[in-house]
C-alpha positions as CSV (number, residue, x, y, z in Angstrom):
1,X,107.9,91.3,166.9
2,X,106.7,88.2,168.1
3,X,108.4,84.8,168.5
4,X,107.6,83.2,165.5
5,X,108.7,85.7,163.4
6,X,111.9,85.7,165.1
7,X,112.4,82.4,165.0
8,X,111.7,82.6,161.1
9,X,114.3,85.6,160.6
10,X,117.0,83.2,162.2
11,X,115.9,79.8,160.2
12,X,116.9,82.2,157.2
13,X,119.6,83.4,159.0
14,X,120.7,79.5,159.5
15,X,119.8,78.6,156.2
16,X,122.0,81.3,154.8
17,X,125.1,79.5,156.5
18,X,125.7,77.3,153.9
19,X,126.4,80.0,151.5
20,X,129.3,81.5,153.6
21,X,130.8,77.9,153.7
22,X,130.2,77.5,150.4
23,X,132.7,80.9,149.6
24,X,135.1,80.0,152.1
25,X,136.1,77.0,149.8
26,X,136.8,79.5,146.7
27,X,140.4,79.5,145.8
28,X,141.0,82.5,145.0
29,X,139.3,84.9,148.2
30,X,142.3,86.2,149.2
31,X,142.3,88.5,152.4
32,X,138.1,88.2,151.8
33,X,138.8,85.1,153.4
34,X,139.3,86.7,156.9
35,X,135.6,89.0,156.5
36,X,134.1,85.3,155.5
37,X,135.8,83.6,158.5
38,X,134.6,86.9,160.8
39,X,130.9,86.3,159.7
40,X,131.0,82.4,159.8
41,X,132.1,82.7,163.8
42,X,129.6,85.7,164.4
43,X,127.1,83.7,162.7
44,X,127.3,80.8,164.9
45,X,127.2,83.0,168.1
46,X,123.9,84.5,167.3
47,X,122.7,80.8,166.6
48,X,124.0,79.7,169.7
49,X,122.5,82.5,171.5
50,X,119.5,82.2,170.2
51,X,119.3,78.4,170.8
52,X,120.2,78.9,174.2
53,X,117.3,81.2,174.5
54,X,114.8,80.3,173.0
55,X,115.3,76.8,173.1
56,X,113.1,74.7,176.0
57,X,114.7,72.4,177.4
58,X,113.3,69.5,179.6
């Protein structure tokens, strides 16, 4: 696989964020609300691993 396509998998990935955020505001989730919560912070760990590594910084 090469970068680019990587790099497109986690825009969708990032774009996909929103969603999750979007369900976390649902009244009625119940104990869902922990699985939503769980995905939210593993989410933003593979953004912020993959920022930090494929980002060039100068």
């Amino acid at each position: 696989m090469d970068t680019q396509a990587i790099r497109d998998r986690i825009e969708l990935i990032r774009s996909k964020r929103e969603v999750l955020l979007k369900l976390l505001e649902q009244p009625d989730l119940g104990t869902l609300r922990i699985d939503v919560n769980q995905a939210l912070e593993e989410m933003d760990d593979l953004l912020e691993d993959f920022d930090s590594t494929f980002t060039v910084t100068n």
